[in-house]
C-alpha positions in Angstrom: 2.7 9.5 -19.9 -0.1 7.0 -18.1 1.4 5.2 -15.6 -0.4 2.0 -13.8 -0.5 1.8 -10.0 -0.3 -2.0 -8.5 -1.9 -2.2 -5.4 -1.9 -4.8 -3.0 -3.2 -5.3 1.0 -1.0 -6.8 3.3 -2.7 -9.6 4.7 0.7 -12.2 6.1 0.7 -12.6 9.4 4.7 -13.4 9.4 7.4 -12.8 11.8 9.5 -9.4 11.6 12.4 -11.9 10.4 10.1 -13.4 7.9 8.9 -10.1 6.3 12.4 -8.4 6.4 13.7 -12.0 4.2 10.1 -11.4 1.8 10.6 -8.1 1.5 14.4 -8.1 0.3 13.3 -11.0 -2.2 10.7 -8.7 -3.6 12.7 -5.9 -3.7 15.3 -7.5 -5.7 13.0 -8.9 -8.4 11.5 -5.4 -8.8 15.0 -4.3 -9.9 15.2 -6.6 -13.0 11.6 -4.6 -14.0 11.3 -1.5 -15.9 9.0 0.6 -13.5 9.0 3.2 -15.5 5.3 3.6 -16.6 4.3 2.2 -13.4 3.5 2.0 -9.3 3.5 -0.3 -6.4 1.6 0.7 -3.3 1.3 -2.2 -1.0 -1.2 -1.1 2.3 
C-alpha cells in the first residue's frame, strides 16, 4: 500500500514550555486520525 509522508520545518521560535503545551495538542489531534496510509516528519 502507498502511504503519503507530511512534512513540515520547524520554524517557531517558542519557549520549551510553549512547545511541550503545542506538541501535546498536536499529538492529541493526531490520535482522532487514521494514520494508517500515512507519515508525519516534522524537521
Amino acid at each position: 500500500m502507498k502511504k503519503y509522508l507530511f512534512a513540515g520545518n520547524w520554524k517557531m521560535n517558542k519557549t520549551f514550555k510553549e512547545v511541550e503545551v503545542y506538541f501535546n495538542n498536536f499529538l492529541k489531534k493526531l490520535s482522532e486520525i487514521d494514520l494508517s496510509d500515512r507519515e508525519i516528519m516534522i524537521a
